[in-house]
C-alpha positions as CSV (number, residue, x, y, z in Angstrom):
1,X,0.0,0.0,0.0
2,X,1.2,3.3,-0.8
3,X,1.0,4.6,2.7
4,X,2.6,8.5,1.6
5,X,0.2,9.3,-0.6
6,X,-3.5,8.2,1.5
7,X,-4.9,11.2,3.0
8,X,-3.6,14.0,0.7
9,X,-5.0,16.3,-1.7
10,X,-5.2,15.2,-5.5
11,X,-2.2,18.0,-6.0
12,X,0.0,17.4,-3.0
13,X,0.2,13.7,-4.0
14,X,1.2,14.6,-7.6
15,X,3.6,17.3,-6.1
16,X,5.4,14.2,-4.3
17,X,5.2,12.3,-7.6
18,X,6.8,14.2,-9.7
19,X,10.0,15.3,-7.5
20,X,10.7,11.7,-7.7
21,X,10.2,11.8,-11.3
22,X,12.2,15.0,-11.9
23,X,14.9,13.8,-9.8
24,X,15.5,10.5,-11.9
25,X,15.6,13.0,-14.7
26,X,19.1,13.9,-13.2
27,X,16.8,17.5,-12.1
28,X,17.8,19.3,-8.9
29,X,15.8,21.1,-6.6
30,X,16.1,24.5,-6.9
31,X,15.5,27.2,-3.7
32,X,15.5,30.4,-3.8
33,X,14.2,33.8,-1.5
34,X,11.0,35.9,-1.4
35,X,12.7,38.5,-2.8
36,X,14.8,39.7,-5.7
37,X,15.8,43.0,-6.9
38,X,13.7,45.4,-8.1
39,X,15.1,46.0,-11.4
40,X,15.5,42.5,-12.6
41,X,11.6,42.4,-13.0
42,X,11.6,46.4,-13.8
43,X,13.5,45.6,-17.0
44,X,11.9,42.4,-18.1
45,X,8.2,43.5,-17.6
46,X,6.9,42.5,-21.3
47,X,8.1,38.3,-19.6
48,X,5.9,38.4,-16.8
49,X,2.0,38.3,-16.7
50,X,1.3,41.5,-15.1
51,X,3.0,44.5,-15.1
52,X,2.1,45.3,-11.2
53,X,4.4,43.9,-9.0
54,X,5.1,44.5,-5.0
55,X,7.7,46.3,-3.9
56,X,9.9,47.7,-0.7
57,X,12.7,49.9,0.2
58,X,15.0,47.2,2.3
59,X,17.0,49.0,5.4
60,X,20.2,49.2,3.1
61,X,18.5,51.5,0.9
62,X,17.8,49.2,-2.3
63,X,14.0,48.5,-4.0
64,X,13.1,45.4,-3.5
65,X,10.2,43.2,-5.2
66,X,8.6,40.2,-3.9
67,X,9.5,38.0,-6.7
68,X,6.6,37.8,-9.8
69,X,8.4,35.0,-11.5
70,X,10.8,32.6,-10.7
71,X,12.7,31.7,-14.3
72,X,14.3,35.0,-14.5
73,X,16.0,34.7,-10.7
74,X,17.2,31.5,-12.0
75,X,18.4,32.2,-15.3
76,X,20.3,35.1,-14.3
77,X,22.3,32.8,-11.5
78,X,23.1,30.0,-14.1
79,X,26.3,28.8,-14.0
80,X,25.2,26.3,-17.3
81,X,27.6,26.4,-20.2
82,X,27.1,25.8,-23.8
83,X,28.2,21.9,-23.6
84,X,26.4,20.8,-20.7
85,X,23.1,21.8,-19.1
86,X,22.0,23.3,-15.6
87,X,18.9,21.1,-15.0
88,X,16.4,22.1,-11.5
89,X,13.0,22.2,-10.7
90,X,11.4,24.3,-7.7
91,X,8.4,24.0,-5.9
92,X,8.3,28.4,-5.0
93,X,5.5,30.8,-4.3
94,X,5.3,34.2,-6.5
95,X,3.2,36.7,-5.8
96,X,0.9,38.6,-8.2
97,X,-2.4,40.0,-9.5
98,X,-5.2,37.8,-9.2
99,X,-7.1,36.9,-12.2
100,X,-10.4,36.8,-10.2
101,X,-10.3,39.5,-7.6
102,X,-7.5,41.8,-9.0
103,X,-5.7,41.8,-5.8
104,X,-2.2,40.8,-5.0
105,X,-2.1,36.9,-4.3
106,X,0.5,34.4,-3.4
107,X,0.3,31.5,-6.0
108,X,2.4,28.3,-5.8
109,X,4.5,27.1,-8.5
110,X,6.1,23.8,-9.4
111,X,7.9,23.5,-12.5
112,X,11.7,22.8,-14.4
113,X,14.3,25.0,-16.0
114,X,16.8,23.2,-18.3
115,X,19.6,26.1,-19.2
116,X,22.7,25.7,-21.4
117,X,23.2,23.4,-24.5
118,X,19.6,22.7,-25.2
119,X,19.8,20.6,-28.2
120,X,16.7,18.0,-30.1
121,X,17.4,15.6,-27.4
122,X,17.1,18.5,-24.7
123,X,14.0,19.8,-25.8
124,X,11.9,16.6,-26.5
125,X,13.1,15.5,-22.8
126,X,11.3,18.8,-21.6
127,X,8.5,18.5,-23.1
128,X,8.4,14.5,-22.6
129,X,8.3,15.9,-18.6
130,X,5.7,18.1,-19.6
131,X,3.9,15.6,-20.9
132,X,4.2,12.9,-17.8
133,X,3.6,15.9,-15.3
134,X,-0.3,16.2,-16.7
135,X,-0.9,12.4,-16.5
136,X,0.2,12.6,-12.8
137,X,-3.4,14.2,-12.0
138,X,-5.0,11.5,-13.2
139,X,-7.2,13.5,-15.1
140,X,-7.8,13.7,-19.1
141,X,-5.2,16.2,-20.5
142,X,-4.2,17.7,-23.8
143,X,-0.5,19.3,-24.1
144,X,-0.9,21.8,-26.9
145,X,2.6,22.7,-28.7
146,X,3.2,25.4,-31.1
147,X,6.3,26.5,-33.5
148,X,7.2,30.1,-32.9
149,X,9.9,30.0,-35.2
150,X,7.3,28.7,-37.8
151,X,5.3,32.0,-37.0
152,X,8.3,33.8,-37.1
153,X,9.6,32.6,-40.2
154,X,6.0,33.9,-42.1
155,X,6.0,36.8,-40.4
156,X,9.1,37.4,-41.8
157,X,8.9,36.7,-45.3
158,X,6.1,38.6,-45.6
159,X,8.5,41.7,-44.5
160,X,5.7,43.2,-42.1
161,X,6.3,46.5,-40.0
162,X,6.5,45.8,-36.1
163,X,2.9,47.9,-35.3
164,X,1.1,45.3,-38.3
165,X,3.5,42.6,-37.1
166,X,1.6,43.3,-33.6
167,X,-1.8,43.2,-34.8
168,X,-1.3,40.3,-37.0
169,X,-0.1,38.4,-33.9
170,X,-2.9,39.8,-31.4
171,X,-5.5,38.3,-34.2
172,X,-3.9,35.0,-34.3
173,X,-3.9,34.7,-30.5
174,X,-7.3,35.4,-30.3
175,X,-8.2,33.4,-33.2
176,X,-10.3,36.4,-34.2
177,X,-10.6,35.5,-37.9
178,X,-12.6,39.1,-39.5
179,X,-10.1,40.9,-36.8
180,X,-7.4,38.5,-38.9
181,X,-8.6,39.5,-42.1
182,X,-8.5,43.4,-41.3
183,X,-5.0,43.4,-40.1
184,X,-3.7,41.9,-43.2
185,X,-5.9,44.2,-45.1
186,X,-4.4,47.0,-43.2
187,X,-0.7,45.5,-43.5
188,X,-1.2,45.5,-47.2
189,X,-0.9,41.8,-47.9
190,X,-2.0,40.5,-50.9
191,X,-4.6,37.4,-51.4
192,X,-2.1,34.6,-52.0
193,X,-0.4,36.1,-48.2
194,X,-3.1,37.1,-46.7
195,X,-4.2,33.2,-47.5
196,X,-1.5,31.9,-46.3
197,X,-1.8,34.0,-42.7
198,X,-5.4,33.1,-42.6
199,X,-4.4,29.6,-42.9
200,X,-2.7,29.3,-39.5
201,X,-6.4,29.4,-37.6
202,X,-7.1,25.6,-38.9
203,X,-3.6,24.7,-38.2
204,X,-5.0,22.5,-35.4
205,X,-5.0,18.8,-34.6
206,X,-2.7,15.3,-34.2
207,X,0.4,16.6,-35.2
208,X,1.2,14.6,-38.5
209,X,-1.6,16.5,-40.0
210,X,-0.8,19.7,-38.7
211,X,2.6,19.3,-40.2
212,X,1.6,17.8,-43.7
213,X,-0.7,21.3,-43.9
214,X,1.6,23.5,-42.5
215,X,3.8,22.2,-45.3
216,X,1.4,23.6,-48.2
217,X,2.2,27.1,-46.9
218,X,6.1,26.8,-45.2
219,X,7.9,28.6,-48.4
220,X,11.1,29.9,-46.6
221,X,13.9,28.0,-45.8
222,X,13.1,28.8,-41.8
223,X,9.8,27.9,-42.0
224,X,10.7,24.7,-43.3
225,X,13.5,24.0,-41.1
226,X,11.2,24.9,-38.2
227,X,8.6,22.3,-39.0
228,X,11.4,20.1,-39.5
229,X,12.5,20.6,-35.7
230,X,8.8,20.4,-34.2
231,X,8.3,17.0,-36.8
232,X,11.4,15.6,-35.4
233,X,10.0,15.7,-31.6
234,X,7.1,15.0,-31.8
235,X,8.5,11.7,-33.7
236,X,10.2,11.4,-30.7
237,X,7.9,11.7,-28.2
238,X,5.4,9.7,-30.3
239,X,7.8,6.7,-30.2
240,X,8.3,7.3,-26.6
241,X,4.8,6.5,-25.7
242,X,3.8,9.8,-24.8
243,X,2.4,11.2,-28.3
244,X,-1.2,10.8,-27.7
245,X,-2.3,13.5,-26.0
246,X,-0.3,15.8,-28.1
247,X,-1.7,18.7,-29.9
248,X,-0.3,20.9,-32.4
249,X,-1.9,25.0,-32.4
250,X,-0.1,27.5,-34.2
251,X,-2.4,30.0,-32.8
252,X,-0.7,29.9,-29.5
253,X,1.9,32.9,-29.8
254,X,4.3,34.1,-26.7
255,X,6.4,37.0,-26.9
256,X,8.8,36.9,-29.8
257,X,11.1,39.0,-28.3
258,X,11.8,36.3,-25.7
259,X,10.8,32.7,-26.4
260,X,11.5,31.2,-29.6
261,X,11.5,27.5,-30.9
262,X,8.7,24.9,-29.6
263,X,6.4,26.3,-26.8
264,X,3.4,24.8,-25.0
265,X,0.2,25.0,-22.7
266,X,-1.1,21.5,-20.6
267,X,-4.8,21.8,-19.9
268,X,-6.8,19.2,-17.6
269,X,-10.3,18.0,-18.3
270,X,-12.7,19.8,-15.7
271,X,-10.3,23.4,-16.2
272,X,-11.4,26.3,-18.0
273,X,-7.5,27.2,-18.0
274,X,-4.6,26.0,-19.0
275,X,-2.3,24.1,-16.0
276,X,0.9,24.1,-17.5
277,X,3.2,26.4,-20.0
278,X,6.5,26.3,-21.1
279,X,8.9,26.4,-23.6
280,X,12.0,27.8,-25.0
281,X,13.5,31.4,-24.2
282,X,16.6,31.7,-25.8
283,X,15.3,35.5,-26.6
284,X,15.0,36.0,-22.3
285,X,18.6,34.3,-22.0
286,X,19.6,36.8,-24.7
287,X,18.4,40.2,-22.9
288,X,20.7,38.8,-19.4
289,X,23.1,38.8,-21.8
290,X,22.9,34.5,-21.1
291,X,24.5,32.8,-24.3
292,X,23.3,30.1,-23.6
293,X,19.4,28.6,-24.6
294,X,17.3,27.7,-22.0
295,X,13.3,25.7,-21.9
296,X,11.3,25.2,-19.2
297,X,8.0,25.0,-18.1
298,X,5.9,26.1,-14.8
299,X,2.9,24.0,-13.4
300,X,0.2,26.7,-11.5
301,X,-0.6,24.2,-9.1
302,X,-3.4,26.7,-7.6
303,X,-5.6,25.7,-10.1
304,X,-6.1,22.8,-9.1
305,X,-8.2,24.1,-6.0
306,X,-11.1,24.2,-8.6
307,X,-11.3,20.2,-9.2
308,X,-13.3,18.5,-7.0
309,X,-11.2,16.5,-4.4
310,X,-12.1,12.8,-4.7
311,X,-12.4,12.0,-1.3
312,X,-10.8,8.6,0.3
313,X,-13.0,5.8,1.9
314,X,-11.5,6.1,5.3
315,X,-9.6,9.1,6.9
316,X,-7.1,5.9,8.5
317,X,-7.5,2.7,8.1
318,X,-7.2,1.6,11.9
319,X,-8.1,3.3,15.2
320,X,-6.3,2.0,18.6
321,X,-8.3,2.6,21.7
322,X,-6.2,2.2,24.7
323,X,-7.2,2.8,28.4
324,X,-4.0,5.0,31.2
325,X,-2.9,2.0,32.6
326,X,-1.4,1.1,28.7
327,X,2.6,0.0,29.3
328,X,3.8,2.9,26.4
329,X,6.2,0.6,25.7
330,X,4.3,-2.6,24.7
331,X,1.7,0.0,23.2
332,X,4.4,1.2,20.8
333,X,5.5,-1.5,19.7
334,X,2.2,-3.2,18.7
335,X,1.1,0.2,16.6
336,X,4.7,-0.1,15.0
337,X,3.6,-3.6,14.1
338,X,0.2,-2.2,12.5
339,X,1.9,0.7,10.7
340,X,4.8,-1.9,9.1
341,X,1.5,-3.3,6.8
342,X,1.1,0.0,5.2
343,X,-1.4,1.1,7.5
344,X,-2.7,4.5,8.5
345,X,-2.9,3.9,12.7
346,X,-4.5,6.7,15.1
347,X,-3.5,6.1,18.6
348,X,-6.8,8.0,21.1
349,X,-8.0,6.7,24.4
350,X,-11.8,7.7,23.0
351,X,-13.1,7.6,19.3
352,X,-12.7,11.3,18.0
353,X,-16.0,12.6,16.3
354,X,-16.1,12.9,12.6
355,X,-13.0,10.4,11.9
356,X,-13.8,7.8,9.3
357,X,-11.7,4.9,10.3
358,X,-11.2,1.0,8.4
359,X,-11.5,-0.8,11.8
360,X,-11.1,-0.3,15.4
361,X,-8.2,-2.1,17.6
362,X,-8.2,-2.1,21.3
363,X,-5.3,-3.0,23.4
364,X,-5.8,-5.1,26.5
365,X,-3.3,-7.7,28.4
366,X,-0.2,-6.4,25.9
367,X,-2.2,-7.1,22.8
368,X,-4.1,-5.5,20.2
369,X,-7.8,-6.7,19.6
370,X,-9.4,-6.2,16.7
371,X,-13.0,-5.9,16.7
372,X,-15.2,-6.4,13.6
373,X,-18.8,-6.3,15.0
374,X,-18.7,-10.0,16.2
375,X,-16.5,-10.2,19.3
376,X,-12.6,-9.6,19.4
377,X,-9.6,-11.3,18.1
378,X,-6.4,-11.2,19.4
379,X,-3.7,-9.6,16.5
C-alpha cells in the first residue's frame, strides 16, 4: 500500500510524484528567496503576466520586489555552459495579480528549468516531462505545442512593420478571424499572403496533419527548417509513448522577443484554464546577456483548487483505543507492528468525532484486539 500518498489532496500527492520523477531525470531542486531586486523584474516587464508587481525599500537603501516569476531569478544565477546543461525544478510561491479579484495573491509554483546546450534531445526531454507531469493528476489532458519559429519565419517573409507585425499576432492569439482578415488588409498583404496567414487558424489537430498542412504554406527556408524541428520531436515523443495527447496549435503565440523555438500549454479536463506552460526562451537568456538557450516549463498548481477532491473511503485505516494503565512501551511497539503493513494507525483513548476509520483495535493484556462487529480477536 502506498501509505505516503492516503490522505492527501489530488495536487500534493502529484507534487510528491513528480519530485521523484524529476529527480530520476538527473533534475535538482532549486531554492531560492522571497525576494529579488527590483530591477531584474523592472526591466523584463513584457516576460511576466502583469505589469504590477510589489515592492519595498530594504533597510540598506535598495528597491526590493517580492518575486513575480521565478525563471528570470534562475536564469540570471546560471552557471550552465554551452556543452552541458544546468537542470532544476522548484516547488516556489510568487506573488501577483489575481485573475479573479484583481488583488495581489501568493500563487504556488512547481515546475523545471533546463539552461545551457539545449539541443533536439534537450527539448523533446522537456516536453516528454511536460507531458508525464499532466498524466500525474490523473485527469484527461491535452499538451498543446506550437512553433514560434514557424510564425516567425512567415511573419518574416512577408516583411511586415512591427505595429502590423503586432496586430497580426494579437489576431492570431485570439483566433479572431474578421479581426485577422483586417489586419492583413491593413498591412497591405496581398490574397495569395493574406491566404496563407489566414491559414494558421485551422492549423489545429494530431500533429502529422498539422505538419503535412503546414507544409502547403512553409515557403522559406526557416519555416521549413522549423517544421522540420517540431516533426522531429514530436516523432520522438510519439515513439516514446507519450504522443497521444499531443496537440499541435499555431495560434498559441508568446512573446517573440523572448521565447523562440517549440512552446506549449497542458490543460486538464474539468479546467477552464490552462495548467501548465512552457517552452523555450533563448530571446530572455539573450536580454541577461545568457549565451546560452534555456526551456522550461511552470505548473500553476493553484488551479487545481477548482477540481473536485475525490475524497478517500476512510480518513485511516485503523483506530487503537487504549485505556492510562497502557505500558507505552508494549503499546508502541504493537502500533509499529500495524503501521509496518502499510497502515494509517490513530493512537486516542476515546473515538474522536467525525473520523472515518477501516476498523477499530483495542489493546488489552499487551495485545491488540481487533473488533469487527462479532466479538474480538487477538492480533
Amino acid at each position: 500500500m502506498d501509505f505516503e500518498m492516503k490522505g492527501l489532496k489530488r495536487a500534493e500527492a502529484a507534487t510528491l510524484k513528480l519530485r521523484s520523477l524529476y529527480e530520476t531525470y538527473g533534475y535538482r531542486k532549486y531554492r531560492m528567496g522571497r525576494f529579488e531586486e527590483y530591477g531584474l523584474y523592472a526591466a523584463n516587464r513584457s516576460f511576466l503576466p502583469s505589469e504590477h508587481i510589489l515592492t519595498f525599500t530594504d533597510l540598506d537603501g535598495r528597491l526590493m520586489a517580492l518575486k513575480p516569476d521565478i525563471t528570470l531569478g534562475i536564469a540570471k544565477n546560471t552557471k550552465a555552459g554551452r556543452d552541458f546543461c544546468e537542470k532544476v525544478y522548484y516547488i516556489e510561491s510568487v506573488y501577483r495579480e489575481s485573475k479573479e479579484s484583481h488583488t495581489y495573491k501568493e500563487i504556488s509554483q512547481m515546475g523545471l528549468e533546463c539552461m545551457g546546450g539545449v539541443d533536439g534531445f534537450v527539448i523533446t526531454e522537456v516536453v516528454g516531462l511536460a507531458v508525464q507531469t499532466l498524466a500525474a493528476f490523473g485527469q484527461d489532458y491535452v499538451l498543446k505545442l506550437s512553433g514560434m519559429d514557424f510564425v516567425a519565419g512567415l511573419l518574416e517573409e512577408l516583411g511586415v512593420g512591427r505595429r502590423a507585425k503586432r496586430q497580426l499576432l494579437e489576431a492570431l492569439r485570439a483566433k479572431n478571424r474578421s479581426g485577422l482578415e483586417a489586419a492583413c488588409e491593413e498591412a497591405g498583404l496581398g490574397e495569395r499572403e493574406s491566404e496563407r496567414v489566414l491559414a494558421l487558424l485551422s492549423l489545429y489537430g494530431d500533429f502529422r496533419t498539422v505538419i503535412a498542412q503546414a507544409g502547403t504554406i512553409a515557403d522559406s527556408p526557416a519555416m521549413k527548417e522549423a517544421l522540420e524541428r517540431l516533426s522531429l520531436v514530436c516523432e520522438a515523443l510519439k515513439a516514446d509513448g507519450l504522443g497521444e495527447r499531443i496537440r499541435l496549435d499555431f495560434t498559441m503565440i508568446q512573446d517573440m522577443e523572448y521565447y523562440n523555438g517549440i512552446i506549449f500549454q497542458g490543460y486538464l479536463d474539468g479546467l477552464a484554464r490552462h495548467v501548465l506552460s512552457g517552452g523555450q526562451y533563448d530571446g530572455m537568456m539573450a536580454k541577461l546577456k545568457k549565451p546560452e538557450s534555456a526551456i522550461g516549463f511552470a505548473l500553476y498548481l493553484d488551479e487545481f483548487n477548482w477540481l473536485p477532491e475525490r475524497r478517500a473511503e476512510y480518513d485511516l485505516e485503523a483506530l487503537v483505543l487504549y485505556d492510562g494503565t497502557a505500558d507505552p512501551a508494549l503499546l508502541g511497539r504493537a502500533v509499529k507492528e500495524l503501521r509496518g503493513k502499510g497502515l494509517r494507525v490513530r493512537v486516542e483513548r476515546a473515538v474522536p468525532g467525525e473520523l472515518r476509520f477501516g476498523q477499530i483495535f483495542r489493546f488489552r493484556d499487551g495485545a491488540l484486539q481487533a473488533e469487527d462487529g462479532k466479538g474480538a480477536r487477538t492480533c
